[in-house]
GUPAMAR-996621 format. One record per atom (N, C-alpha, C, O, CB): residue number from 1; residue in three letters; atom name; x, y, z. Coordinates in nm, 3 decimals. Glycine has a CB too. Layout:
N
{NUM, ALA, CA, {X, Y, Z}},
...
***
This chain:
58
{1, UNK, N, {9.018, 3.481, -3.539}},
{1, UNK, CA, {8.981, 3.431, -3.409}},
{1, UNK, C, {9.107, 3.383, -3.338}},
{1, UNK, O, {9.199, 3.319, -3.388}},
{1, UNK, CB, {8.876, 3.318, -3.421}},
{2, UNK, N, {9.098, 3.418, -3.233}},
{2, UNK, CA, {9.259, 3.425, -3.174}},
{2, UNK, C, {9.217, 3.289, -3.047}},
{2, UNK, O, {9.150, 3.322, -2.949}},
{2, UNK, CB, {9.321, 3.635, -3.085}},
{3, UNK, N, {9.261, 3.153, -3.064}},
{3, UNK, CA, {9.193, 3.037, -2.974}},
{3, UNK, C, {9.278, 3.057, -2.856}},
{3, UNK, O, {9.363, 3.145, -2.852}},
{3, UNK, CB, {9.199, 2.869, -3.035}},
{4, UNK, N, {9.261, 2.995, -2.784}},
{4, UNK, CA, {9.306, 2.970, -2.616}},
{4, UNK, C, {9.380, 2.836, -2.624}},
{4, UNK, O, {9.355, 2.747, -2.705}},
{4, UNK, CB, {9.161, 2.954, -2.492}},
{5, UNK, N, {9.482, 2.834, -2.518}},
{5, UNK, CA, {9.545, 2.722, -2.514}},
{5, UNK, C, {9.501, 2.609, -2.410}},
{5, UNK, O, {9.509, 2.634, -2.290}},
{5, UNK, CB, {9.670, 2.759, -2.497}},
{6, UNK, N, {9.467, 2.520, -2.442}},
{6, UNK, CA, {9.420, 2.401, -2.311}},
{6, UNK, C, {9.518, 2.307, -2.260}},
{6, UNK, O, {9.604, 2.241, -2.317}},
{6, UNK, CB, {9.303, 2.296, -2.358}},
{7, UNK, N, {9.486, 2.315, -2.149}},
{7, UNK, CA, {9.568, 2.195, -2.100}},
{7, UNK, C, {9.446, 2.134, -1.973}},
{7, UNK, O, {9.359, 2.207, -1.925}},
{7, UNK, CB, {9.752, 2.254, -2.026}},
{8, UNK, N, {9.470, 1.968, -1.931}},
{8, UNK, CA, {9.407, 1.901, -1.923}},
{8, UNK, C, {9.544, 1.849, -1.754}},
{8, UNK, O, {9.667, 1.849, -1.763}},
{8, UNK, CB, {9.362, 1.824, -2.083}},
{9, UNK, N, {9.480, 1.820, -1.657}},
{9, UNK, CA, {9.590, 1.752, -1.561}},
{9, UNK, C, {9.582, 1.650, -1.569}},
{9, UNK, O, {9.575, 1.589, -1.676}},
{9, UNK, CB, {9.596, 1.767, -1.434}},
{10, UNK, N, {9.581, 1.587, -1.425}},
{10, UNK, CA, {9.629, 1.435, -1.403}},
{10, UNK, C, {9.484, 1.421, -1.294}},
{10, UNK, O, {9.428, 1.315, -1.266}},
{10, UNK, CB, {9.830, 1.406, -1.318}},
{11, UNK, N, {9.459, 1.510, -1.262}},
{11, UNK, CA, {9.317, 1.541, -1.191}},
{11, UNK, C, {9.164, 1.568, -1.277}},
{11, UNK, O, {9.052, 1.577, -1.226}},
{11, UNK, CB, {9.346, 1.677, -1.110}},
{12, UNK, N, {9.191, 1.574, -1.375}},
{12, UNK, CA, {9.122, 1.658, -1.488}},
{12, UNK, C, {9.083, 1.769, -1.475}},
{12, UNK, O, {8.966, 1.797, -1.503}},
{12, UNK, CB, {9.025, 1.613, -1.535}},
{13, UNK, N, {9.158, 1.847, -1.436}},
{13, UNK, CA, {9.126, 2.005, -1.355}},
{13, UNK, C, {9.158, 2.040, -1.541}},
{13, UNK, O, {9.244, 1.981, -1.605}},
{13, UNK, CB, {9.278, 2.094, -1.173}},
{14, UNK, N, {9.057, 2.161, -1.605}},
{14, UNK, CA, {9.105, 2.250, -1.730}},
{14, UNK, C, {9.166, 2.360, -1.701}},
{14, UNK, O, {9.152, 2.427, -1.598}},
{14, UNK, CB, {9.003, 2.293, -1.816}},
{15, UNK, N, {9.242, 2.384, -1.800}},
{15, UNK, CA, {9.299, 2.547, -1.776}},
{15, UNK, C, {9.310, 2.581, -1.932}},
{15, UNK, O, {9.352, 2.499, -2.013}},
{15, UNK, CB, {9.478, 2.568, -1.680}},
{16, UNK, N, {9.267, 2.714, -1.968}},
{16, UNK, CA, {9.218, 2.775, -2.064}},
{16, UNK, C, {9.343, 2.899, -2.029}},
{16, UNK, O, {9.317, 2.967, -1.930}},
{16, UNK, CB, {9.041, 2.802, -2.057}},
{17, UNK, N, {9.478, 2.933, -2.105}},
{17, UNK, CA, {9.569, 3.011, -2.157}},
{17, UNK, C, {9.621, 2.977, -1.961}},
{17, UNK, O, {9.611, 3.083, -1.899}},
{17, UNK, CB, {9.513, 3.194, -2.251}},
{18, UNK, N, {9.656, 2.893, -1.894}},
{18, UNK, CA, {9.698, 2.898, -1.769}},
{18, UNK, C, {9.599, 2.875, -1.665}},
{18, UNK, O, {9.618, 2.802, -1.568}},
{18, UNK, CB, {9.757, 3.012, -1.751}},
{19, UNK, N, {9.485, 2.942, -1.689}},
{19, UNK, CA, {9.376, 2.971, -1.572}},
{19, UNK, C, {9.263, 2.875, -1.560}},
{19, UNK, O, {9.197, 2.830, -1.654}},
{19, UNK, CB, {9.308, 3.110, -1.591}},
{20, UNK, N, {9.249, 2.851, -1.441}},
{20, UNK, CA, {9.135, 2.730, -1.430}},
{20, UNK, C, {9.000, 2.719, -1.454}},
{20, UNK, O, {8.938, 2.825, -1.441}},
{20, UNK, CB, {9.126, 2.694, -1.322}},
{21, UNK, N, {8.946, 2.637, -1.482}},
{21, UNK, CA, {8.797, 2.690, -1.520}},
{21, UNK, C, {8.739, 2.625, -1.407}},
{21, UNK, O, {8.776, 2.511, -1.379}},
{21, UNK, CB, {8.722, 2.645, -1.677}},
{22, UNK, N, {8.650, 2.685, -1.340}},
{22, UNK, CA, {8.617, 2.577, -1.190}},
{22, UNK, C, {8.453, 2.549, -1.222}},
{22, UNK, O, {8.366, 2.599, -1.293}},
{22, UNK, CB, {8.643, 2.680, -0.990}},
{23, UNK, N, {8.464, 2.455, -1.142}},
{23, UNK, CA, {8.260, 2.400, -1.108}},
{23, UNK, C, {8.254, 2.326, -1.287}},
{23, UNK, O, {8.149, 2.338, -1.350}},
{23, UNK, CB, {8.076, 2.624, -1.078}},
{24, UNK, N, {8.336, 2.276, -1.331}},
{24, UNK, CA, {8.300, 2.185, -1.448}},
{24, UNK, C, {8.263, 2.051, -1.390}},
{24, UNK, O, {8.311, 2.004, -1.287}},
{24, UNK, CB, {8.423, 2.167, -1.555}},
{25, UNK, N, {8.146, 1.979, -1.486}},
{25, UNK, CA, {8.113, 1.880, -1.427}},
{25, UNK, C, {8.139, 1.755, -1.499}},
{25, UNK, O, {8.134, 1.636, -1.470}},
{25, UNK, CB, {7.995, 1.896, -1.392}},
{26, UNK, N, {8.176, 1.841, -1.632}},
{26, UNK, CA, {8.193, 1.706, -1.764}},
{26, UNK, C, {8.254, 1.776, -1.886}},
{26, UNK, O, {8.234, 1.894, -1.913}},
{26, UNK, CB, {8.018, 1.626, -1.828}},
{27, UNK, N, {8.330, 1.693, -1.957}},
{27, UNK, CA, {8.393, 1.795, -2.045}},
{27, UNK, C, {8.416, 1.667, -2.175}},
{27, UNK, O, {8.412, 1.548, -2.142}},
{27, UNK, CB, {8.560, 1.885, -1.964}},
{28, UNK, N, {8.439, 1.705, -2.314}},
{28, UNK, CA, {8.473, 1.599, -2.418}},
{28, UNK, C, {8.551, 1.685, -2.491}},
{28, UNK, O, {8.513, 1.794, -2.534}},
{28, UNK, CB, {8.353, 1.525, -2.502}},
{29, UNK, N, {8.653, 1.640, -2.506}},
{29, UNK, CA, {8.764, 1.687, -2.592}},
{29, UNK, C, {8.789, 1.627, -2.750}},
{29, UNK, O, {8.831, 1.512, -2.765}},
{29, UNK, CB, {8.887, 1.657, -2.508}},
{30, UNK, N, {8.765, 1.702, -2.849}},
{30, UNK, CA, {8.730, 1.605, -2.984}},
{30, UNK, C, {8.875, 1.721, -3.092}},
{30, UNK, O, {8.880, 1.840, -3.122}},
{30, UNK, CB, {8.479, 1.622, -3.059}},
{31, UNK, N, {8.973, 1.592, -3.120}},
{31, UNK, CA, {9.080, 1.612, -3.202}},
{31, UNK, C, {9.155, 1.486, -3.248}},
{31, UNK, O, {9.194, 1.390, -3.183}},
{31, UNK, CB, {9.167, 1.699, -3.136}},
{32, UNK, N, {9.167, 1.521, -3.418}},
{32, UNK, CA, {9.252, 1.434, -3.472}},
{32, UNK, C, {9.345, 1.460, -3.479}},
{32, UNK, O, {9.373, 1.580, -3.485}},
{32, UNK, CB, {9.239, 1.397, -3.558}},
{33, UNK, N, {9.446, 1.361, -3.484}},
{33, UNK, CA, {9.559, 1.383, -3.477}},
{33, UNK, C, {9.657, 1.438, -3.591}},
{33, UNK, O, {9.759, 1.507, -3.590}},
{33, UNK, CB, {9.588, 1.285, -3.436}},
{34, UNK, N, {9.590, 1.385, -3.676}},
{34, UNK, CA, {9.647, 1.420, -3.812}},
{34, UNK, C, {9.567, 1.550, -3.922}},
{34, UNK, O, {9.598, 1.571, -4.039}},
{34, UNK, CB, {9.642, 1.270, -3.889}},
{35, UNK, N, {9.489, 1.601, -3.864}},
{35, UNK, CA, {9.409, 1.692, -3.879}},
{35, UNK, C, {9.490, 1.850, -3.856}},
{35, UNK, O, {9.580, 1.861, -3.773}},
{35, UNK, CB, {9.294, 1.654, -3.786}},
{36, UNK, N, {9.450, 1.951, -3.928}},
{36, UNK, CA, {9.548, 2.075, -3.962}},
{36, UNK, C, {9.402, 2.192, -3.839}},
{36, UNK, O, {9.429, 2.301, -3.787}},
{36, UNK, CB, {9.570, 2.124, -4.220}},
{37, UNK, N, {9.321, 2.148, -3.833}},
{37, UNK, CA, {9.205, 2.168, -3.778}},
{37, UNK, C, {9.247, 2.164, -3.612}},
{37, UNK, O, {9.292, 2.066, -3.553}},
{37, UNK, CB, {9.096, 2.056, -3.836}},
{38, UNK, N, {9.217, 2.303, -3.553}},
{38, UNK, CA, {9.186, 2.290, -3.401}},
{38, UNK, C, {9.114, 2.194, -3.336}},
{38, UNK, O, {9.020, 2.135, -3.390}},
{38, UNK, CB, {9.127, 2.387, -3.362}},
{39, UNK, N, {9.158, 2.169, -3.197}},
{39, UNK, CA, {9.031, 2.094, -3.145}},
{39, UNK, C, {8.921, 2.177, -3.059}},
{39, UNK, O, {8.927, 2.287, -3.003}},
{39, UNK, CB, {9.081, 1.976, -3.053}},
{40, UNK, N, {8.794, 2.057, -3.075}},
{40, UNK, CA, {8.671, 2.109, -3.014}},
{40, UNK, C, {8.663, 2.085, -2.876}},
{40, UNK, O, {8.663, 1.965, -2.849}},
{40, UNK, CB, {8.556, 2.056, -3.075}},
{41, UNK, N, {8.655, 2.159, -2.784}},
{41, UNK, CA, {8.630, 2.152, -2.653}},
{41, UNK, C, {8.521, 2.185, -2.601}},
{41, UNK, O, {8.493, 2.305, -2.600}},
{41, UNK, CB, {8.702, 2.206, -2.596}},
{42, UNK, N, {8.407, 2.067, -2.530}},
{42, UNK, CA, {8.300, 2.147, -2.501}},
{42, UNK, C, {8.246, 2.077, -2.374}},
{42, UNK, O, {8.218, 1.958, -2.359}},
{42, UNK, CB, {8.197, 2.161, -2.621}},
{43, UNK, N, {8.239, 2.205, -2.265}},
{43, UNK, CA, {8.249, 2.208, -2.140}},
{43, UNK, C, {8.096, 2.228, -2.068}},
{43, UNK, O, {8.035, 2.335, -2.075}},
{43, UNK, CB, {8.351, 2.315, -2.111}},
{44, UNK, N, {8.039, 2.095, -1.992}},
{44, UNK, CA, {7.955, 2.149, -1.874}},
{44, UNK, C, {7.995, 2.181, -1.741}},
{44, UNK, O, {8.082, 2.119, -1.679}},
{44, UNK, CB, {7.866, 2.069, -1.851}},
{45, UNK, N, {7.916, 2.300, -1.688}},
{45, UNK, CA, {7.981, 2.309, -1.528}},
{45, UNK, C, {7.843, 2.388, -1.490}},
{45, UNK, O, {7.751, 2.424, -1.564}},
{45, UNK, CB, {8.163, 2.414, -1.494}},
{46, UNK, N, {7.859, 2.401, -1.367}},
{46, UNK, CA, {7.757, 2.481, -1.307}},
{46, UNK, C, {7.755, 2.641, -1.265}},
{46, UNK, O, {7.835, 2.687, -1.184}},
{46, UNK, CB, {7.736, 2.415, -1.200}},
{47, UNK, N, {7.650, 2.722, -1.332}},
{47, UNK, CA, {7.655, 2.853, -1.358}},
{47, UNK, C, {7.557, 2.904, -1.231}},
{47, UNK, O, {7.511, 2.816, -1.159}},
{47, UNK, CB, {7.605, 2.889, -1.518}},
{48, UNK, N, {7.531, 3.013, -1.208}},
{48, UNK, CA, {7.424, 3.078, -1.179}},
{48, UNK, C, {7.328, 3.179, -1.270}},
{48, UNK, O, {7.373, 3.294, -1.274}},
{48, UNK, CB, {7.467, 3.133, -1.086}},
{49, UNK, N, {7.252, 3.166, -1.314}},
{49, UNK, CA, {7.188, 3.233, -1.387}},
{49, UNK, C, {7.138, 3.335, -1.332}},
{49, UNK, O, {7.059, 3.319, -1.239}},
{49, UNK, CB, {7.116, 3.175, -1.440}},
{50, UNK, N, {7.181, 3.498, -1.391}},
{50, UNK, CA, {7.137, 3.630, -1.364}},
{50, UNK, C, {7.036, 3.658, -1.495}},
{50, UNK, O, {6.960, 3.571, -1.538}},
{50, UNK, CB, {7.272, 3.738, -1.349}},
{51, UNK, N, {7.042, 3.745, -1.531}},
{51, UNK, CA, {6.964, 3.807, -1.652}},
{51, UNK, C, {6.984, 3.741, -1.767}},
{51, UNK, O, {7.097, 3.693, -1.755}},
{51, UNK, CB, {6.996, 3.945, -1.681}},
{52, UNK, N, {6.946, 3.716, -1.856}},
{52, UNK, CA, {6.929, 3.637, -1.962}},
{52, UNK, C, {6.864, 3.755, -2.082}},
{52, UNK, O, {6.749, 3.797, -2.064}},
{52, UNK, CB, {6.826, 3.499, -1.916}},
{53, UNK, N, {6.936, 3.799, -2.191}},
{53, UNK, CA, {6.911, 3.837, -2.272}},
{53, UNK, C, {6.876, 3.817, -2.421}},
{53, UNK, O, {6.937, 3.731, -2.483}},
{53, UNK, CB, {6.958, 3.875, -2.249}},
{54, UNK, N, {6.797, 3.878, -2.471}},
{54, UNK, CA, {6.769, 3.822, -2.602}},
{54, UNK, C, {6.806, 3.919, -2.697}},
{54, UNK, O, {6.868, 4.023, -2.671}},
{54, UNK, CB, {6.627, 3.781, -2.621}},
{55, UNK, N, {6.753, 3.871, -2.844}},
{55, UNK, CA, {6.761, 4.048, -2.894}},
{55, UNK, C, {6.575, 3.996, -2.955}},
{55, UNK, O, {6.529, 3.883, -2.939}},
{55, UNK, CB, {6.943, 4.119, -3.078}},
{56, UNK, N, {6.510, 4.098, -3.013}},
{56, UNK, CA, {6.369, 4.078, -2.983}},
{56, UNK, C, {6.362, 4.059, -3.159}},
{56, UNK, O, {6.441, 4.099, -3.244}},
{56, UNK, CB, {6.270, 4.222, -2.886}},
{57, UNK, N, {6.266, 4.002, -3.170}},
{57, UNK, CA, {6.236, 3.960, -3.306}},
{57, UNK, C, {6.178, 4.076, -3.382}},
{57, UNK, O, {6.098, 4.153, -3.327}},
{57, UNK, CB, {6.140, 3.839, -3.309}},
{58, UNK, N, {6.217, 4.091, -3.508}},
{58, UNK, CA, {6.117, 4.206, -3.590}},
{58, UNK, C, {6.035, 4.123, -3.690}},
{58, UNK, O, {5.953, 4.179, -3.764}},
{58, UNK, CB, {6.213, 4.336, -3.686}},
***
């Protein structure tokens, strides 16, 4: 799994390998410091919802 690089401003604007992620509304950033382990980034923002797929149960 090849991760993305984050960076965080002075605005709290995200950027994921450079590029911004826009319409976020809340975000929690979870890393130790002393940990060999990536950190967890997990982002709300506002989407529009088109089609929504499943795969169908057998």
């Amino acid at each position: 799994m090849e991760l993305k690089e984050v960076s965080i401003d002075a605005n709290e604007r995200i950027f994921l390998n450079g590029k911004e992620i826009e319409n976020v509304t809340g975000y929690k950033l979870e890393h130790f410091a002393d940990s060999s382990e990536p950190a967890k980034l997990t982002v709300t923002m506002y989407v529009n919802v088109g089609r929504v797929c499943s795969e169908s149960q057998k």
